[in-house]
N, C-alpha and C positions, 0 to 999 in steps of 0.2 A: 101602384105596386104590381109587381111584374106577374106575382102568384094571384092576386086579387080574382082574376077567373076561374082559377085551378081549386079556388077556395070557395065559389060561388054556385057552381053549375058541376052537378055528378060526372055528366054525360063529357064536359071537359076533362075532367078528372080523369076518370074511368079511359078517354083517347089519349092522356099523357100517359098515364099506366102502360098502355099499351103499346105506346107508340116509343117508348123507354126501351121494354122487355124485348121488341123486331129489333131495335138498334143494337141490344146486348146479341141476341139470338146472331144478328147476320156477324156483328164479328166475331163470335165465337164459330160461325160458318168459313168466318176467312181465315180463323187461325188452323182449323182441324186441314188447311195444308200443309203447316208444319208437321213433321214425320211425327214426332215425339210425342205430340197431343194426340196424333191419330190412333196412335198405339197405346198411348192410354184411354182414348176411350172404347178401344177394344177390347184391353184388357177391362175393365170395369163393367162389361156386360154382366149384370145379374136378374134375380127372379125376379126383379122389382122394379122394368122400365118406367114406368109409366112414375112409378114414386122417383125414382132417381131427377126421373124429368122436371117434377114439381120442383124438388130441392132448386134449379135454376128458378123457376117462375115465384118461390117463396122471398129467396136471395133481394132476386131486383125489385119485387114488392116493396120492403125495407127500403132500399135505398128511394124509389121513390119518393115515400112517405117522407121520409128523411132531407131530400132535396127542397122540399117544402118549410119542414120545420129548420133546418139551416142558416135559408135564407130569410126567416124567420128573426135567428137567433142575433144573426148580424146586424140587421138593419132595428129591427125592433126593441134587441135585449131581452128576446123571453122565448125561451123553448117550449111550446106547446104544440098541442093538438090542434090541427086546423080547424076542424066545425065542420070540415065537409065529410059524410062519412065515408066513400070512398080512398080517399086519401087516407084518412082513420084506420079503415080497416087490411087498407095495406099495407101498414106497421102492425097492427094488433092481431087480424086473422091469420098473417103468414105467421110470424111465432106462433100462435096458438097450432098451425098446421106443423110448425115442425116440432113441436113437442108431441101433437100424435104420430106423426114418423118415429120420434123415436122411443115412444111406447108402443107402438109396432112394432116393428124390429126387434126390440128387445124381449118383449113376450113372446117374441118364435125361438130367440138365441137361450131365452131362460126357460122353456119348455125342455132342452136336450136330457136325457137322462144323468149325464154327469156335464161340469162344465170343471176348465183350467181358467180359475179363479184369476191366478196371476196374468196367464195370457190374455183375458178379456179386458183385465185391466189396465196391461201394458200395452192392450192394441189402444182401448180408447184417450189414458193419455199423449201417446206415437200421433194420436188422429188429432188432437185438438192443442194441445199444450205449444208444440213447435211456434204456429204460426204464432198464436195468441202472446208468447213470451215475448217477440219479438215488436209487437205491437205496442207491447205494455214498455217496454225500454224505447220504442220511439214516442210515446205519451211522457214518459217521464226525460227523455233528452228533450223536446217542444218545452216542457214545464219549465226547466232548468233554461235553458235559451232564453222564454220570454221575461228573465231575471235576470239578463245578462252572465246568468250562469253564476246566478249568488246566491247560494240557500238563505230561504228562507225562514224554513225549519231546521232545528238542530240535528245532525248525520241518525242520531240513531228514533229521532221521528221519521224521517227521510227515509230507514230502509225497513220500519214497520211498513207504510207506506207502500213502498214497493213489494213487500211478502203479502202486504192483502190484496195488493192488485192481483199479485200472479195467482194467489191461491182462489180466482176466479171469484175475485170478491165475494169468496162464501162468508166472511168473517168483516164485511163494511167494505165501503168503495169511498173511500176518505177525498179528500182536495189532495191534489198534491204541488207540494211547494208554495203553499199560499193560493194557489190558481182557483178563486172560485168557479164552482163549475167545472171542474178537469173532465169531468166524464163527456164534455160537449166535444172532447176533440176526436171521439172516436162515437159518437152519437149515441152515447150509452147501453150500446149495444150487449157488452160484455152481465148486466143482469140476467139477462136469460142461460148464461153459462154458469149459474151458481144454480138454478133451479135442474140443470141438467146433469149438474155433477151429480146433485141428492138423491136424483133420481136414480143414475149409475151406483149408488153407494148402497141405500136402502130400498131401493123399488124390486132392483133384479133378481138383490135374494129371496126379497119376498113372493117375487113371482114365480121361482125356482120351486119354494117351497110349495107354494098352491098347486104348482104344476104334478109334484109328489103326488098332493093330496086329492084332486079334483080332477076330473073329466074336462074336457074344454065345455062341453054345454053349462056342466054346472058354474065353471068359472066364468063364461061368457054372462049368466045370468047372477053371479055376483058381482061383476066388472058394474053390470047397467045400473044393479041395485047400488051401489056405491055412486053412479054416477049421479042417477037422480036424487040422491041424498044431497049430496055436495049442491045441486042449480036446485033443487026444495027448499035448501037452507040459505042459501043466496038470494032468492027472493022471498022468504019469511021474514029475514032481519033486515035485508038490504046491505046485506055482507059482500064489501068489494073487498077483502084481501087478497093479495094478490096470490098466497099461495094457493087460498082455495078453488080461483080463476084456474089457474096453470093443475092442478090437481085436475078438474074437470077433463081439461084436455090431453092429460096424457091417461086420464082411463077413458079416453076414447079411443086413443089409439090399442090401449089394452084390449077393449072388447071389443073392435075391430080385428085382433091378432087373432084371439079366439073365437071368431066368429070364422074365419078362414080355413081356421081346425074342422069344423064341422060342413061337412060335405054339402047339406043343403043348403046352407046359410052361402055357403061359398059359390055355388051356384047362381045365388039370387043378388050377392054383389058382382058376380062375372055377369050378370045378363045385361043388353040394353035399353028394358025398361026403368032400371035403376038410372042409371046413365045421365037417360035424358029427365028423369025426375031432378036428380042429383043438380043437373045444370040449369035445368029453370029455377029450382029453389034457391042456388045459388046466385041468380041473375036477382033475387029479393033481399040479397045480405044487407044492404046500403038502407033498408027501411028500418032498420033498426041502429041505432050509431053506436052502439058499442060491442067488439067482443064477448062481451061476458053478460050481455043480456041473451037469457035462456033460449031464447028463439037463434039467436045467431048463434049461440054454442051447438045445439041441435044441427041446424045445418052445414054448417062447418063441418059437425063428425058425417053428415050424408054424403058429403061433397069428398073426405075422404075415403068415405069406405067405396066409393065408386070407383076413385085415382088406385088403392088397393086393389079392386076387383079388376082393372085392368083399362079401366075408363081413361084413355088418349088424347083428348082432346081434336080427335079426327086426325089424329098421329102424331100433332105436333110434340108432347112430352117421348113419342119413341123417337122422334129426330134425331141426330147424331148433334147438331150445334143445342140441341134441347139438352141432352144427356149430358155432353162437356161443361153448359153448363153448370149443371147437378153436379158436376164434378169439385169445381171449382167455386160453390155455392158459400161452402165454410170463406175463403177466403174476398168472395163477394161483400159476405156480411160484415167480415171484421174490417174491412178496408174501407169502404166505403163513407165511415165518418170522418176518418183521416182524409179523404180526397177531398169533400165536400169540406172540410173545416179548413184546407191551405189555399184550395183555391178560392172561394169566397171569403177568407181573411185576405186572401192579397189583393182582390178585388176592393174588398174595402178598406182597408189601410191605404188602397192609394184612392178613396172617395168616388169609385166609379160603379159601386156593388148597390148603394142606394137609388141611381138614377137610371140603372139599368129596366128596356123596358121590354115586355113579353116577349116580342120575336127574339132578341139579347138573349134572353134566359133559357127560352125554348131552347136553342142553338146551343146555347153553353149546357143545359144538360142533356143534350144528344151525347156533346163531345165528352161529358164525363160518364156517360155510360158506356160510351165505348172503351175511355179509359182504363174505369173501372174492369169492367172484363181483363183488360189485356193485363192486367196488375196481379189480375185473380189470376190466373194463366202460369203467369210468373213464378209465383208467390206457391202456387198445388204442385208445380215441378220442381220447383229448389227448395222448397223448406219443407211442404207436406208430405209429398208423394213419397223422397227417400226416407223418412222417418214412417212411415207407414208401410213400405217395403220391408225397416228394418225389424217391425215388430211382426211383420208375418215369417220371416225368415228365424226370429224368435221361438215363435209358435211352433213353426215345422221341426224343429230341432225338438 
Protein backbone atom coordinates (compact mmCIF):
# COMPACT_ATOMS: atom_id res chain seq x y z
CA UNK A 1 0.00 0.00 0.00
CA UNK A 2 1.29 3.21 -1.21
CA UNK A 3 -0.11 5.05 2.13
CA UNK A 4 1.22 2.18 4.43
CA UNK A 5 4.24 4.67 5.50
CA UNK A 6 2.19 7.85 5.66
CA UNK A 7 0.17 5.65 8.16
CA UNK A 8 3.13 4.16 10.16
CA UNK A 9 5.66 6.83 10.91
CA UNK A 10 4.50 10.65 12.28
CA UNK A 11 7.55 12.14 11.09
CA UNK A 12 6.43 10.85 7.33
CA UNK A 13 3.33 12.05 7.81
CA UNK A 14 4.02 15.26 9.41
CA UNK A 15 6.87 15.62 5.77
CA UNK A 16 3.77 14.76 3.50
CA UNK A 17 1.82 17.43 5.42
CA UNK A 18 4.10 19.68 4.56
CA UNK A 19 5.57 18.88 1.65
CA UNK A 20 1.55 19.21 0.21
CA UNK A 21 0.99 22.72 1.85
CA UNK A 22 4.93 24.27 -0.20
CA UNK A 23 3.35 22.58 -3.41
CA UNK A 24 -0.20 24.60 -2.75
CA UNK A 25 1.83 27.75 -1.25
CA UNK A 26 4.30 27.89 -4.66
CA UNK A 27 1.39 27.67 -6.94
CA UNK A 28 -0.59 29.97 -5.36
CA UNK A 29 2.95 31.92 -5.63
CA UNK A 30 2.58 31.48 -9.58
CA UNK A 31 -0.91 32.42 -9.73
CA UNK A 32 -0.73 35.89 -7.83
CA UNK A 33 0.95 36.92 -11.40
CA UNK A 34 -2.39 36.95 -12.63
CA UNK A 35 -3.55 40.75 -12.39
CA UNK A 36 -6.83 39.73 -10.84
CA UNK A 37 -5.84 37.50 -7.96
CA UNK A 38 -3.22 40.14 -7.28
CA UNK A 39 -5.78 42.60 -6.78
CA UNK A 40 -7.73 40.56 -4.80
CA UNK A 41 -5.29 39.71 -2.46
CA UNK A 42 -4.78 43.43 -1.95
CA UNK A 43 -7.93 44.19 -1.69
CA UNK A 44 -8.43 41.52 1.29
CA UNK A 45 -5.73 42.87 3.45
CA UNK A 46 -7.36 42.95 6.87
CA UNK A 47 -6.64 43.24 10.85
CA UNK A 48 -6.20 39.56 10.72
CA UNK A 49 -2.99 38.51 8.61
CA UNK A 50 -1.66 36.02 10.25
CA UNK A 51 -5.47 34.31 10.68
CA UNK A 52 -6.20 34.97 7.19
CA UNK A 53 -3.00 33.08 6.50
CA UNK A 54 -4.03 30.04 8.61
CA UNK A 55 -7.47 29.81 6.74
CA UNK A 56 -4.83 28.50 3.74
CA UNK A 57 -2.72 26.08 6.13
CA UNK A 58 -6.18 24.80 7.82
CA UNK A 59 -7.79 24.27 4.12
CA UNK A 60 -4.76 21.92 2.85
CA UNK A 61 -4.76 20.13 6.20
CA UNK A 62 -8.11 18.65 5.14
CA UNK A 63 -7.18 17.68 2.09
CA UNK A 64 -4.26 15.90 3.20
CA UNK A 65 -5.97 13.91 5.81
CA UNK A 66 -8.35 13.28 3.14
CA UNK A 67 -5.97 12.08 0.41
CA UNK A 68 -5.26 9.31 2.78
CA UNK A 69 -8.76 8.34 3.73
CA UNK A 70 -9.73 8.39 -0.18
CA UNK A 71 -7.34 6.21 -1.13
CA UNK A 72 -8.45 4.37 1.59
CA UNK A 73 -11.97 4.27 0.44
CA UNK A 74 -11.17 2.90 -3.04
CA UNK A 75 -8.98 0.32 -2.50
CA UNK A 76 -10.15 -0.90 0.94
CA UNK A 77 -14.12 0.00 0.97
CA UNK A 78 -13.93 1.79 4.32
CA UNK A 79 -13.53 5.39 5.06
CA UNK A 80 -11.65 5.83 8.25
CA UNK A 81 -9.22 7.34 10.25
CA UNK A 82 -5.84 6.42 9.74
CA UNK A 83 -4.26 5.55 13.27
CA UNK A 84 -1.53 7.74 12.54
CA UNK A 85 -2.19 10.81 14.65
CA UNK A 86 -0.71 13.31 12.50
CA UNK A 87 -2.80 12.59 9.63
CA UNK A 88 -5.79 12.42 12.30
CA UNK A 89 -5.25 15.51 13.48
CA UNK A 90 -4.96 17.29 10.21
CA UNK A 91 -8.64 16.55 9.57
CA UNK A 92 -9.72 17.10 13.17
CA UNK A 93 -7.59 20.03 14.51
CA UNK A 94 -7.80 22.10 11.36
CA UNK A 95 -11.79 22.10 11.65
CA UNK A 96 -11.64 22.45 15.24
CA UNK A 97 -9.12 25.72 14.26
CA UNK A 98 -11.64 26.97 11.98
CA UNK A 99 -14.41 26.87 14.09
CA UNK A 100 -12.30 29.03 16.65
CA UNK A 101 -11.88 31.52 13.63
CA UNK A 102 -14.97 31.79 13.44
CA UNK A 103 -16.05 32.29 16.95
CA UNK A 104 -13.37 34.92 16.79
CA UNK A 105 -14.39 36.86 14.43
CA UNK A 106 -17.67 36.84 15.27
CA UNK A 107 -17.49 37.82 18.93
CA UNK A 108 -15.64 41.13 17.66
CA UNK A 109 -18.46 41.65 14.81
CA UNK A 110 -21.31 40.81 17.86
CA UNK A 111 -19.56 43.17 20.24
CA UNK A 112 -20.61 46.44 17.84
CA UNK A 113 -23.20 48.38 19.50
CA UNK A 114 -26.02 47.90 17.07
CA UNK A 115 -25.60 45.36 14.15
CA UNK A 116 -27.83 45.15 10.39
CA UNK A 117 -29.12 41.90 11.22
CA UNK A 118 -30.17 41.34 7.67
CA UNK A 119 -26.83 42.54 6.25
CA UNK A 120 -24.64 40.20 8.39
CA UNK A 121 -26.87 37.62 7.26
CA UNK A 122 -26.97 38.24 3.61
CA UNK A 123 -23.06 38.75 3.59
CA UNK A 124 -22.55 35.18 5.34
CA UNK A 125 -24.97 33.50 2.97
CA UNK A 126 -23.21 35.67 -0.36
CA UNK A 127 -19.98 34.03 1.50
CA UNK A 128 -20.85 30.36 1.62
CA UNK A 129 -24.16 29.33 -0.15
CA UNK A 130 -22.87 30.32 -3.88
CA UNK A 131 -20.00 27.92 -4.11
CA UNK A 132 -21.46 25.10 -1.82
CA UNK A 133 -25.01 25.00 -4.09
CA UNK A 134 -22.99 24.46 -6.78
CA UNK A 135 -21.16 21.53 -5.35
CA UNK A 136 -24.30 20.04 -4.15
CA UNK A 137 -25.86 19.96 -7.91
CA UNK A 138 -22.51 18.45 -9.21
CA UNK A 139 -22.98 15.63 -6.17
CA UNK A 140 -26.41 14.98 -7.23
CA UNK A 141 -25.65 15.20 -11.42
CA UNK A 142 -22.26 12.28 -10.36
CA UNK A 143 -25.33 10.40 -8.34
CA UNK A 144 -27.84 10.58 -11.21
CA UNK A 145 -24.78 9.63 -13.81
CA UNK A 146 -23.63 6.65 -11.76
CA UNK A 147 -27.52 5.24 -12.54
CA UNK A 148 -27.25 5.80 -15.82
CA UNK A 149 -29.30 8.84 -15.13
CA UNK A 150 -32.44 6.55 -13.73
CA UNK A 151 -33.91 7.44 -10.46
CA UNK A 152 -33.83 5.52 -8.13
CA UNK A 153 -35.85 7.19 -5.83
CA UNK A 154 -39.11 8.54 -6.53
CA UNK A 155 -38.97 12.70 -7.87
CA UNK A 156 -40.29 14.10 -4.72
CA UNK A 157 -37.66 11.73 -2.37
CA UNK A 158 -35.22 12.97 -5.00
CA UNK A 159 -35.79 16.75 -4.24
CA UNK A 160 -36.33 16.28 -0.29
CA UNK A 161 -32.97 15.02 -0.83
CA UNK A 162 -31.64 17.91 -2.65
CA UNK A 163 -33.32 20.73 -0.13
CA UNK A 164 -31.51 18.97 2.82
CA UNK A 165 -28.33 18.92 0.99
CA UNK A 166 -28.48 22.50 0.21
CA UNK A 167 -29.92 23.57 3.65
CA UNK A 168 -26.27 22.60 4.74
CA UNK A 169 -27.43 19.41 5.86
CA UNK A 170 -28.87 21.03 9.05
CA UNK A 171 -31.92 18.75 8.76
CA UNK A 172 -29.95 14.97 7.68
CA UNK A 173 -27.32 14.41 4.93
CA UNK A 174 -29.44 11.43 3.29
CA UNK A 175 -27.88 8.84 0.23
CA UNK A 176 -28.72 10.30 -2.60
CA UNK A 177 -30.29 8.21 -5.43
CA UNK A 178 -29.56 5.10 -3.74
CA UNK A 179 -25.61 5.93 -3.64
CA UNK A 180 -24.53 4.44 -0.57
CA UNK A 181 -22.24 6.68 0.87
CA UNK A 182 -22.95 9.84 -1.23
CA UNK A 183 -21.17 12.13 1.29
CA UNK A 184 -17.72 10.24 -0.02
CA UNK A 185 -17.87 12.26 -3.17
CA UNK A 186 -17.09 15.33 -1.63
CA UNK A 187 -15.26 13.83 1.60
CA UNK A 188 -18.05 14.71 3.90
CA UNK A 189 -16.89 17.80 4.37
CA UNK A 190 -20.15 19.62 4.26
CA UNK A 191 -21.05 18.47 8.30
CA UNK A 192 -19.03 21.13 9.63
CA UNK A 193 -21.31 23.73 7.63
CA UNK A 194 -24.44 22.80 9.62
CA UNK A 195 -22.42 23.20 13.01
CA UNK A 196 -21.56 26.80 11.48
CA UNK A 197 -24.72 27.74 10.35
CA UNK A 198 -26.08 27.27 14.26
CA UNK A 199 -23.68 28.90 15.23
CA UNK A 200 -24.39 32.13 12.90
CA UNK A 201 -28.11 31.66 13.93
CA UNK A 202 -27.96 31.24 17.77
CA UNK A 203 -24.36 32.01 18.89
CA UNK A 204 -24.04 35.69 17.52
CA UNK A 205 -27.32 36.94 19.17
CA UNK A 206 -26.39 35.61 22.08
CA UNK A 207 -23.02 36.96 22.06
CA UNK A 208 -24.54 40.48 21.10
CA UNK A 209 -26.63 40.25 23.97
CA UNK A 210 -23.59 39.32 26.52
CA UNK A 211 -21.74 41.98 24.91
CA UNK A 212 -24.92 44.44 26.20
CA UNK A 213 -24.52 42.92 29.38
CA UNK A 214 -20.87 42.38 30.30
CA UNK A 215 -17.59 43.78 30.18
CA UNK A 216 -15.10 41.81 28.03
CA UNK A 217 -13.16 40.52 31.28
CA UNK A 218 -16.22 39.38 32.85
CA UNK A 219 -17.35 37.58 29.53
CA UNK A 220 -13.71 36.38 28.89
CA UNK A 221 -13.99 34.68 32.37
CA UNK A 222 -17.53 33.23 31.45
CA UNK A 223 -16.35 32.08 27.99
CA UNK A 224 -13.35 29.91 30.12
CA UNK A 225 -16.02 29.03 32.74
CA UNK A 226 -18.15 27.48 29.95
CA UNK A 227 -15.29 26.08 28.34
CA UNK A 228 -14.02 24.01 31.13
CA UNK A 229 -17.43 22.82 31.93
CA UNK A 230 -17.89 21.45 28.49
CA UNK A 231 -13.91 19.24 28.43
CA UNK A 232 -14.99 18.66 32.80
CA UNK A 233 -17.99 16.90 31.41
CA UNK A 234 -16.35 15.20 28.49
CA UNK A 235 -14.09 13.52 30.48
CA UNK A 236 -16.44 12.75 33.69
CA UNK A 237 -18.78 10.64 31.34
CA UNK A 238 -16.56 10.14 28.48
CA UNK A 239 -18.92 12.12 26.38
CA UNK A 240 -17.70 12.17 22.61
CA UNK A 241 -20.72 14.18 20.95
CA UNK A 242 -19.91 15.68 18.57
CA UNK A 243 -21.70 18.84 19.34
CA UNK A 244 -20.11 19.28 22.60
CA UNK A 245 -16.56 18.72 20.89
CA UNK A 246 -17.26 21.55 18.35
CA UNK A 247 -19.06 23.77 21.38
CA UNK A 248 -15.48 23.61 23.13
CA UNK A 249 -14.02 25.06 20.19
CA UNK A 250 -15.89 27.78 19.14
CA UNK A 251 -15.86 29.22 22.96
CA UNK A 252 -12.39 29.12 22.41
CA UNK A 253 -12.39 31.20 19.77
CA UNK A 254 -14.92 33.26 21.82
CA UNK A 255 -12.52 33.72 24.82
CA UNK A 256 -9.87 34.45 22.58
CA UNK A 257 -12.05 37.34 20.98
CA UNK A 258 -12.42 38.84 24.35
CA UNK A 259 -9.48 38.31 25.65
CA UNK A 260 -8.12 40.72 22.73
CA UNK A 261 -10.74 43.23 24.33
CA UNK A 262 -8.77 43.64 27.17
CA UNK A 263 -5.49 45.41 26.72
CA UNK A 264 -3.31 43.18 28.98
CA UNK A 265 -4.35 39.95 28.04
CA UNK A 266 -3.70 41.31 24.43
CA UNK A 267 -0.47 42.19 25.16
CA UNK A 268 0.50 38.89 26.42
CA UNK A 269 -0.98 37.02 23.29
CA UNK A 270 0.98 39.80 21.01
CA UNK A 271 4.23 38.90 22.91
CA UNK A 272 7.00 36.25 21.76
CA UNK A 273 7.05 34.36 24.82
CA UNK A 274 3.67 33.08 23.91
CA UNK A 275 4.66 32.47 20.52
CA UNK A 276 7.21 30.15 21.01
CA UNK A 277 5.45 28.34 23.94
CA UNK A 278 2.49 28.22 21.63
CA UNK A 279 4.67 26.20 18.96
CA UNK A 280 6.46 23.92 21.09
CA UNK A 281 3.26 22.80 22.70
CA UNK A 282 2.04 22.60 19.40
CA UNK A 283 5.10 20.41 18.12
CA UNK A 284 3.24 17.69 21.12
CA UNK A 285 -0.39 17.60 19.56
CA UNK A 286 0.38 14.21 17.77
CA UNK A 287 0.86 12.62 21.72
CA UNK A 288 -2.47 12.64 22.07
CA UNK A 289 -4.63 11.08 18.91
CA UNK A 290 -7.54 12.81 19.26
CA UNK A 291 -8.94 16.39 18.94
CA UNK A 292 -11.27 16.32 21.61
CA UNK A 293 -9.01 14.72 24.09
CA UNK A 294 -8.64 17.89 26.66
CA UNK A 295 -5.00 18.18 26.31
CA UNK A 296 -5.24 18.67 22.62
CA UNK A 297 -8.24 21.04 22.89
CA UNK A 298 -6.15 23.18 25.29
CA UNK A 299 -3.47 23.41 23.00
CA UNK A 300 -5.06 24.04 19.96
CA UNK A 301 -6.86 27.09 21.77
CA UNK A 302 -2.89 28.13 22.71
CA UNK A 303 -1.73 27.67 19.31
CA UNK A 304 -4.62 29.92 18.33
CA UNK A 305 -4.54 32.54 20.57
CA UNK A 306 -0.80 33.09 19.43
CA UNK A 307 -1.99 33.02 15.35
CA UNK A 308 -4.65 35.84 16.91
CA UNK A 309 -1.95 37.69 18.70
CA UNK A 310 -0.14 37.91 15.64
CA UNK A 311 2.18 34.73 15.81
CA UNK A 312 3.49 34.25 11.70
CA UNK A 313 5.12 31.60 11.57
CA UNK A 314 8.41 33.62 10.83
CA UNK A 315 6.09 35.38 8.19
CA UNK A 316 5.06 32.66 6.23
CA UNK A 317 1.04 33.04 7.21
CA UNK A 318 1.83 37.19 6.19
CA UNK A 319 2.99 35.86 2.85
CA UNK A 320 1.02 36.94 -0.09
CA UNK A 321 0.82 33.17 -1.79
CA UNK A 322 -0.06 32.43 2.31
CA UNK A 323 -2.96 34.94 2.29
CA UNK A 324 -4.32 34.02 -1.31
CA UNK A 325 -4.43 31.07 -0.15
CA UNK A 326 -6.80 31.96 2.93
CA UNK A 327 -8.60 33.46 0.33
CA UNK A 328 -9.51 30.81 -1.43
CA UNK A 329 -9.58 28.24 1.55
CA UNK A 330 -13.66 27.94 1.53
CA UNK A 331 -13.18 26.69 -1.81
CA UNK A 332 -10.03 24.41 -1.05
CA UNK A 333 -12.13 22.74 1.42
CA UNK A 334 -15.39 22.07 -0.51
CA UNK A 335 -13.34 20.92 -3.60
CA UNK A 336 -11.15 18.94 -2.79
CA UNK A 337 -13.36 15.69 -2.02
CA UNK A 338 -14.60 16.07 -5.46
CA UNK A 339 -10.94 16.10 -6.97
CA UNK A 340 -9.83 13.20 -4.90
CA UNK A 341 -13.16 11.03 -5.52
CA UNK A 342 -12.79 11.48 -9.80
CA UNK A 343 -9.44 11.12 -9.96
CA UNK A 344 -8.95 8.06 -7.87
CA UNK A 345 -12.29 6.55 -9.13
CA UNK A 346 -10.88 6.73 -12.62
CA UNK A 347 -7.70 5.41 -11.49
CA UNK A 348 -9.55 2.63 -10.15
CA UNK A 349 -12.19 1.74 -12.50
CA UNK A 350 -9.48 1.31 -14.78
CA UNK A 351 -7.50 -1.13 -12.01
CA UNK A 352 -4.38 0.83 -11.71
CA UNK A 353 -5.34 2.82 -8.33
CA UNK A 354 -4.66 -0.66 -6.23
CA UNK A 355 -1.29 -1.24 -7.63
CA UNK A 356 -0.15 2.07 -7.50
CA UNK A 357 3.12 2.47 -5.50
CA UNK A 358 4.61 5.31 -3.02
CA UNK A 359 6.72 7.40 -5.30
CA UNK A 360 3.09 6.84 -7.97
CA UNK A 361 1.14 8.39 -5.30
CA UNK A 362 3.51 10.83 -3.70
CA UNK A 363 3.67 12.35 -7.38
CA UNK A 364 0.00 12.12 -7.99
CA UNK A 365 -0.79 13.98 -4.93
CA UNK A 366 1.76 16.75 -5.62
CA UNK A 367 -0.31 17.12 -8.80
CA UNK A 368 -3.64 17.30 -7.15
CA UNK A 369 -2.57 19.77 -4.70
CA UNK A 370 -1.61 21.99 -7.20
CA UNK A 371 -4.72 21.23 -8.95
CA UNK A 372 -6.65 21.73 -6.07
CA UNK A 373 -5.47 25.22 -5.73
CA UNK A 374 -5.84 26.28 -9.17
CA UNK A 375 -9.67 24.99 -9.00
CA UNK A 376 -9.90 27.05 -5.74
CA UNK A 377 -8.62 30.07 -7.57
CA UNK A 378 -11.18 29.69 -10.13
CA UNK A 379 -14.00 28.78 -8.24
CA UNK A 380 -13.18 32.40 -5.30
CA UNK A 381 -13.26 34.62 -8.75
CA UNK A 382 -16.35 33.33 -10.63
CA UNK A 383 -18.67 32.22 -8.15
CA UNK A 384 -17.44 33.57 -4.57
CA UNK A 385 -15.88 36.62 -4.96
CA UNK A 386 -18.88 38.32 -7.13
CA UNK A 387 -21.37 37.16 -4.78
CA UNK A 388 -19.55 38.60 -1.89
CA UNK A 389 -18.98 41.85 -3.75
CA UNK A 390 -22.59 41.85 -4.32
CA UNK A 391 -23.64 41.64 -0.74
CA UNK A 392 -21.19 44.32 0.32
CA UNK A 393 -22.52 46.58 -2.18
CA UNK A 394 -25.83 45.54 -0.47
CA UNK A 395 -24.61 46.73 2.75
CA UNK A 396 -23.24 49.98 1.63
CA UNK A 397 -26.70 51.04 0.16
Amino acid sequence: MPTAALDASPAHAAAYAVGLYLIAWATAALLLRRAAIARAVESAVGRHASIDGLRGVLATAVFVCHSVAAHGWFVRGRWQWSGNAVLDHCGQTAVAMFFMITGFLFTQKAGAASIDWLALYRSRAARLWPLYALVVCVVFALALAHTGFTPREPLPVLLRQFLQWLAFVCFGRPDVNGIALTWTMIAGVNWSLKYEVIFYVFGVPALHLCARLMSARTALAVALALLAAVLAWRVHVQDTADYKLWTAHFLGGVAVAYAMAWPAARALLAGRPLHWIAALAFALLPLWPHAWDWPAVLITLLAFAAVAGGASACGLLHSRPARWLGEASYGVYLLHGLLLWTVFGALHACGRLPGLGTPAFLLLAVGLSATLVVLASVSHLVVERPAILWARRRAAR
